[in-house]
N, C-alpha and C positions, 0 to 999 in steps of 0.2 A: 474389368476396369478400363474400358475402351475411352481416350479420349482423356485419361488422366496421368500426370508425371509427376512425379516428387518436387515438392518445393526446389532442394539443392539443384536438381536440375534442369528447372526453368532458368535459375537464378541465374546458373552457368551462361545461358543467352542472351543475358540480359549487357548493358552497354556501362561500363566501369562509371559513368557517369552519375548514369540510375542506378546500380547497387550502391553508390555514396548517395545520391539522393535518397534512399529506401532508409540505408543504416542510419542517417538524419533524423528520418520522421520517425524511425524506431524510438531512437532514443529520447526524442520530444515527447511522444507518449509512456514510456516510460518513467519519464522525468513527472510526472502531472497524469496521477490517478484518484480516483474515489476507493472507499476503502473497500468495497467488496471486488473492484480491479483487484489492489493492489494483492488480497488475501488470492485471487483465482493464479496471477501472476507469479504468487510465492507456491503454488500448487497445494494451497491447504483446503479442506472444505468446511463448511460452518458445525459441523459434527467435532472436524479435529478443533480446532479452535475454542469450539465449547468445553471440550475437555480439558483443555491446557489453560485455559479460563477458570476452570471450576463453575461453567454457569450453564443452565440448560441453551441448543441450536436454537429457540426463538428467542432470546435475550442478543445473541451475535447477530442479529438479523434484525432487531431494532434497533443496535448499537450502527449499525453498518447505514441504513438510512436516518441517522440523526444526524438534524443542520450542526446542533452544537451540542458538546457534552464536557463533561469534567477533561480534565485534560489526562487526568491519574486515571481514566478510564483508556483515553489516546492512550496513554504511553503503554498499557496492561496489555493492550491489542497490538501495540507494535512490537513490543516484546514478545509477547506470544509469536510473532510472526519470524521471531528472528535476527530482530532489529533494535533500535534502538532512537525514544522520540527529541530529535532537538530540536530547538525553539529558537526561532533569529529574527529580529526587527529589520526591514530593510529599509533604510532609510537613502536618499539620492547620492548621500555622500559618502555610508560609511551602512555596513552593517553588524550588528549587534548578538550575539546571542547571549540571549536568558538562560539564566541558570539556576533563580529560584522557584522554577517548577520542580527540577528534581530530588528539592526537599519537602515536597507536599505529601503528605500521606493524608486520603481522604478515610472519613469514617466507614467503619463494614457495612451501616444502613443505609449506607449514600452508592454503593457497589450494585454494579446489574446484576439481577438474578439470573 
């Protein structure tokens, strides 16, 4: 492995200015992911995820590229993940979170397979 060093130990050289610029952009991309990020970041694979789903690996892999979906299917996935989905209006002055999504319960023929 000629010519390669451990991340921690680049890091060390690096100048206290740019390890708070790095930990910065870290956390901006963390903050603002797409959901197959977000599922590689929580270290799941669409296998586990189908499982904890109850739905076959190509149903989490359409769910993963939809522009839009039920939201009871969001929240099913972010659960799965670990988490938990809240909903907030941001408006310039004030913001809001919704609270009556997490009484929706969709029908089981409306659920990904």
């Amino acid at each position: 492995m000629t010519g390669r060093r451990p991340f921690d130990e680049l890091r060390k050289g690096m100048a206290p200015e740019r390890r708070t610029r790095n930990a910065e952009a870290t956390k901006a991309m963390l903050h603002e992911m797409a959901l197959h990020e977000l599922r590689q970041a929580r270290e799941k694979s669409q296998e586990e995820l189908a499982r904890d789903l109850h739905v076959g690996q190509p149903a989490v892999a359409r769910l993963e590229r939809r522009a839009d979906m039920y939201v009871s299917n969001l929240r099913r996935y972010i659960e799965a993940l670990g988490g938990k989905l809240e909903i907030t209006a941001r408006f310039p002055d004030a913001s809001v979170s919704i609270t009556n999504f997490s009484e929706l319960a969709e029908p089981e023929e409306q659920r990904p397979a």
